[in-house]
N, C-alpha and C positions, 0 to 999 in steps of 0.2 A: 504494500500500500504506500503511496506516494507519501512522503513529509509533505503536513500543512505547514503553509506558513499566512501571515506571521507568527511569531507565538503568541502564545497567549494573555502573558503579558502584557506585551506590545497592543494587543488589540484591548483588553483592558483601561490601559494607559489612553488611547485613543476616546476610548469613549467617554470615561470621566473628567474627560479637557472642560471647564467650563463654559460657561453663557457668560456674557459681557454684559454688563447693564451699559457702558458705555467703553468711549474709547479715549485716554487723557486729551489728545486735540482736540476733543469736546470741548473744554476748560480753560486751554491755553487761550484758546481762538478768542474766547469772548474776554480774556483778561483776569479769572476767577483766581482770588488768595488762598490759602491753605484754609482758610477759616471759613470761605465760600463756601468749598469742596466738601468740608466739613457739617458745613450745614444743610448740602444738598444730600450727603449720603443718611442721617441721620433722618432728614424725611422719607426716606424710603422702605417700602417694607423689606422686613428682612434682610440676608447680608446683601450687600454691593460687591461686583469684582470687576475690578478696570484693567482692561488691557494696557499692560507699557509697552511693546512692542514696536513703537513708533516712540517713542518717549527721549525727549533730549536731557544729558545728565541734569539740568537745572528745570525738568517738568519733575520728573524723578524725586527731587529733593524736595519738591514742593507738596509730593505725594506725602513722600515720609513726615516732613512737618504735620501733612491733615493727621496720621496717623497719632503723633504725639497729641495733637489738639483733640482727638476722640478718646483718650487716654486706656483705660483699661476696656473702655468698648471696643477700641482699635481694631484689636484682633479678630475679633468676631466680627464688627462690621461691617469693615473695610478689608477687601483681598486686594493684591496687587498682584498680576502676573503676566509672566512675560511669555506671549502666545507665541512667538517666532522662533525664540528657544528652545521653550519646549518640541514646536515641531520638530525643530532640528533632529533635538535627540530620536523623535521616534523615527523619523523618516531616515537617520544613521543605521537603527536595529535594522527597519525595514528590507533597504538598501544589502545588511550584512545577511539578510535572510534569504533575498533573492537569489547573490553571487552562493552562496555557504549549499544552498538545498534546492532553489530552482532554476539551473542553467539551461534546463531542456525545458522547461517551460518558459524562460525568455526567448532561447532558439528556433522553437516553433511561433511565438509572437513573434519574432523580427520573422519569418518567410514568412505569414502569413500576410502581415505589416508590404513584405514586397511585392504578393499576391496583388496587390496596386500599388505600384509605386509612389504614386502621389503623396500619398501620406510624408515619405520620408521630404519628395521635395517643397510641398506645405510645410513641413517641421523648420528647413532648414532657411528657406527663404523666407517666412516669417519671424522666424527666435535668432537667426543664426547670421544671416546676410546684412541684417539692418544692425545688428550693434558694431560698436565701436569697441572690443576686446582687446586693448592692446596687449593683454599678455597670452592672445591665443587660446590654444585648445586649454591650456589649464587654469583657467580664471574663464572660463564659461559659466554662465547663469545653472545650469544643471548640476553643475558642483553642489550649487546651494541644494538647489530641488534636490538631492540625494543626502543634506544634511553635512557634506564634506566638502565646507567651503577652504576649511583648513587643508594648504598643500601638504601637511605633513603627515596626515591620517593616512596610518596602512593600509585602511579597508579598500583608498583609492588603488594601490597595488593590485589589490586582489581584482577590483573593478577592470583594470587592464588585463589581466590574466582571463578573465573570462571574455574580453574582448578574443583577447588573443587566440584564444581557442576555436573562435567564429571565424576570426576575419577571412581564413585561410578558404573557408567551403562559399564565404559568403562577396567577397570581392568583385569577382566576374561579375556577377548579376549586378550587384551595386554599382558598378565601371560603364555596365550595358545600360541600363533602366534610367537611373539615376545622377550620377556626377554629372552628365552633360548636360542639366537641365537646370543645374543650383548658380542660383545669381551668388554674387563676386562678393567674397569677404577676405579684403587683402591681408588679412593676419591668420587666416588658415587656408593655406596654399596648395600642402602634400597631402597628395592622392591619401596617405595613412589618416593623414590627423582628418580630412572628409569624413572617412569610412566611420571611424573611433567618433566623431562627433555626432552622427545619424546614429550609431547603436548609442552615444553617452545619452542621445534625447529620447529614444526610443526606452531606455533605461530609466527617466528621468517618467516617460509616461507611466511604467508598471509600477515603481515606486509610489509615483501621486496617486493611479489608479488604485491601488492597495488600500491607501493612506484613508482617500475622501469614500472608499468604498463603507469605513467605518464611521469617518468626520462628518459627511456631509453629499448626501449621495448627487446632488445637485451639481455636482462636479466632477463627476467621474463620466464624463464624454469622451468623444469623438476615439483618438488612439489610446486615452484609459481605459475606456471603455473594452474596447476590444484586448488589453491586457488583462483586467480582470476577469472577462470571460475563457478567453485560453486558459487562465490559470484555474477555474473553477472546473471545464472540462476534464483539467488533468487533477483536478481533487486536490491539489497543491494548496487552494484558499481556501480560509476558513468559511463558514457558512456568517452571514454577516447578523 
């Protein structure tokens, strides 16, 4: 029987992510003090949890002041948390669950994924052709989406390793279908660092698709979509 993934954990972890009552640029915008904050969260029923996630180190500090000024209510009524973080973390496990237990179910997502090609040249000519990356393939946006924006995280290792194992059956087709079709992105030039980009965002979909499969089903489209489903075919995801 195939390994699910993610763990169980991990999907645990996902679900109990909170609800935002709001978002600190609520606050800032209008110019609100700690004591403001303070007295908007107190009118509310029950706890309050604000997203920092967007938060400059001096909205941050403005937080923690309301917290002193709620004093021993603080804790209980006010949460602070940081949603983009935390994602991070999970969507790292995710990420470590895919390369770790399903390479045959990313491998049949990327042919199926080339079953139309478009998909991959959609991917790359919308996320890939328009940015400005000057440090190329390894400060790409999918970094993040895989939770390892740090160049120093092993997992990335492993993430090429599993590349590596594809690129060899999978090249020709992508050379035929595909390369000739991707508008000009002059900081990723070699035919390798292409190929490795189309499977890093294809990688980048089975992740999120995983992710928003638990978070928020309203986003788990287009080429998530078709990850999460391969991966359910082959019984590799958990049942949501």
């Amino acid at each position: 029987m195939p390994i699910t993934i993610p763990r169980q954990e991990v999907v645990d972890d996902i679900k109990v992510m909170p609800k935002f009552n709001a978002d600190i640029s609520q606050f800032t915008k209008e110019g609100l003090s700690a004591q403001e904050i303070a007295d908007w969260a107190m009118g509310q029923e029950g706890q309050v949890t604000l997203n920092l996630s967007q938060a400059s180190p001096q909205e941050r500090a403005i937080l923690e002041q309301t917290k002193v000024l709620l004093g021993e209510q603080g804790a209980d009524k006010l949460v602070l948390f940081d949603e983009a973080r935390a994602v991070d973390a999970v969507t790292e496990r995710i990420t470590d669950d895919v390369v770790s237990k399903a390479v045959e179910g990313f491998r049949e997502f990327i042919k199926r994924a080339l079953g139309d090609s478009g998909n991959f040249i959609t991917e790359w000519n919308t996320y890939v052709a328009t940015r400005k990356d000057e440090g190329g393939f390894k400060t790409l946006h999918y970094w993040n989406n895989l939770g390892l924006a740090d160049q120093k995280n092993p997992l990335r290792g492993k993430v090429m390793g599993m590349f590596e194992s594809l690129r060899s059956e999978l090249t020709a087709e992508i050379e035929e279908k595909v390369l000739p079709h991707l508008d000009v992105n002059q900081n990723i030039t070699k035919v390798r660092d292409q190929i490795d980009t189309l499977l890093l965002g294809m990688l980048s979909n089975m992740v999120r698709g995983i992710f928003y499969n638990y978070a928020n089903a309203k986003k788990v489209y287009g080429m998530r979509k078709l990850a999460v489903k391969v991966l359910s075919e082959s019984r590799q995801l958990r049942a949501a």
